[in-house]
C-alpha positions, 0 to 999 in steps of 0.5 A: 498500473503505478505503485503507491509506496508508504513508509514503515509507519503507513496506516493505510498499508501496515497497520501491523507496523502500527502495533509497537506503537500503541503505548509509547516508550515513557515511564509513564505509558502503558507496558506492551509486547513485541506482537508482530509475529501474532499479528501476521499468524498465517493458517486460518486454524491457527488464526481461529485460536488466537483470535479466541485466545484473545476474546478470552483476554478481553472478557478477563480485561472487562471482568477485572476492570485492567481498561489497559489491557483490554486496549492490548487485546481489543487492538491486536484482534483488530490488527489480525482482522486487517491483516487478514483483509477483514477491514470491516471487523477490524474497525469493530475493534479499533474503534473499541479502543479509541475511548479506552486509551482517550480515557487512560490519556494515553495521547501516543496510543490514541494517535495510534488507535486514530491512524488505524480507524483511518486505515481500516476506512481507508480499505473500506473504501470510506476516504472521507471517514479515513481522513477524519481519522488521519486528521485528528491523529496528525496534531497529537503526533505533533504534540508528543513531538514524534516527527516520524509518525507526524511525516507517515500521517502527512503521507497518509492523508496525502494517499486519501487524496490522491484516492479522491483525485486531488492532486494538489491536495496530495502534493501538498501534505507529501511536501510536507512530510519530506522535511519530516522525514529528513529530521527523524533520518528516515531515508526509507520514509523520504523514498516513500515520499518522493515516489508518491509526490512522482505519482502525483505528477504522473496523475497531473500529465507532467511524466518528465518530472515524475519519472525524474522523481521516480528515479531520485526515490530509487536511489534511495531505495538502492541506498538503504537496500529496501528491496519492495521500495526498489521494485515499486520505483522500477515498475513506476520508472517502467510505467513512465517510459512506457507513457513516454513512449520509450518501451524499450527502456520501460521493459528494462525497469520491469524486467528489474522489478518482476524477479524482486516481487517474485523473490518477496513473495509479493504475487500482486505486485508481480502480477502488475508488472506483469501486465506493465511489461506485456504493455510494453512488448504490445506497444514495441508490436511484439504481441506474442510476448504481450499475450504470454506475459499478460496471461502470466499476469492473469494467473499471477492476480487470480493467485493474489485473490484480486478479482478486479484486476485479474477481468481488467487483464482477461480484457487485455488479452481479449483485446490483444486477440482481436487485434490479432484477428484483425491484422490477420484479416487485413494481411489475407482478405477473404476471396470473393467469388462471382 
């Protein structure tokens, strides 16, 4: 299990990210509130009222004909929505203000408005839908000459095609943000892109040269003491050592990593470099740290609410026990009596 990272401004994984940007800063746009503390509200009830505070800022919008901010409420209740893994209603909203802020001709928002219905498909499950999205928010992004969002949609529809298995494709618009990047000065954005165009050459066989990218995005990870890039890296470094047979130097990395996640709060990502580091310890044959570190991940995906991956693991720790079985086995066959 590898990370894929995506910068500040990714739609695929922080649309939160995204809110500041839905009228730009000129004279010309549209007015907008700080929201981000709103868009991550965490208790369910407090959730509930202000997703029915900003219904009511809708109906009000709607009645007194402000077409601007009933934008602003229709995309912070699609940002709640996706940042509480609700996709599906969150698309509901986003694409409620696509054609409102189209016909305010407010070209940033509207790129804005595209990167999130790209992201919300994208979560879906619908890559096709998300990279029609991504696609047409790219060339307006050229257009109001915004390099660091032009970069993060390249990096976007580069996610979706390493999602639909296209390596070549991925590679190609990852190659094409870099640059990008290097000219809006965003080193986070760069590390993001490193470590992705490394997923792509781990996905195409060639480990050596994937982990020498790897290691190159840790770096800058390191340099701009980004904390989530850095353990990201360290699992995906672990991860190719570990593929290069190195388990030694791969349990170094996620020994690096699982405390990082741990301190962030990030439960899944603790949980795959979990599950990575009891990989490495089966390989090394020291199955009885494997089996505690694997039900450590077990535990740790359950928490995160990730169902898939949590069977994924009981099915590693069922396997790892009748391998264990089996060695016994072999070690005191049973006695056979005439």
């Amino acid at each position: 299990m590898l990370f894929s990272v995506q910068a500040s401004r990714s739609a695929v994984s922080m649309v939160a990210a995204l809110l500041s940007l839905l009228f730009s800063t000129h004279a010309q746009d549209l007015p907008r509130p700080a929201v981000t503390d709103l868009a991550w509200a965490g208790a369910t009830p407090e959730l509930k009222v202000r997703l029915a505070g900003l219904e009511e800022n809708v109906k009000i919008a709607v009645a007194a004909n402000d077409l601007r901010s009933q934008a602003l409420a229709l995309d912070r209740i699609g940002a709640l929505y996706f940042t509480h893994k609700n996709a599906s209603q969150a698309l509901k909203y986003f694409q409620q203000v696509l054609p409102i802020v189209r016909k305010l001709k407010q070209r940033t928002a509207e790129a804005t408005a595209l990167s999130d219905i790209g992201a919300a498909n994208f979560a879906l499950g619908r890559p096709e839908d998300a990279l029609d999205a991504f696609k047409l928010a790219l060339p307006i992004w050229r257009e109001v000459g915004n390099h660091d969002h032009e970069a993060a949609t390249l990096g976007d529809i580069g996610e979706v095609f390493r999602a639909l298995n296209d390596q070549e494709e991925a590679l190609h618009f990852d190659q094409q943000a870099f640059p990008l990047y290097v000219l809006a000065g965003n080193h986070d954005g760069q590390a993001a892109v490193l470590n992705n165009i490394g997923l792509v050459y781990y996905a195409s066989h060639d480990k050596k040269r994937a982990l020498d990218t790897f290691q190159k995005a840790f770096e800058m990870y390191r340099s701009s003491m980004n904390l989530a890039g850095q353990a990201q890296t360290l699992n995906n470094i672990g991860g190719t050592y570990n593929e290069l047979k190195n388990p030694r130097k791969a349990i170094e990395q996620f020994q690096q990593a699982i405390p990082i996640l741990r301190e962030m709060g990030d439960r899944k990502g603790e949980a795959t470099a979990l599950n990575n580091l009891a990989s490495a310890f089966s390989r090394l044959g020291d199955d009885k740290r494997a089996l505690e570190y694997y039900q450590q991940a077990e535990e740790a995906f359950r928490d995160a609410g990730d169902e898939s991956d949590e069977r994924a693991v009981i099915r590693n720790i069922n396997q790892l026990y009748a391998d264990l079985r089996s060695s016994a086995s072999k070690a005191d066959p049973p006695k056979s009596f005439p």
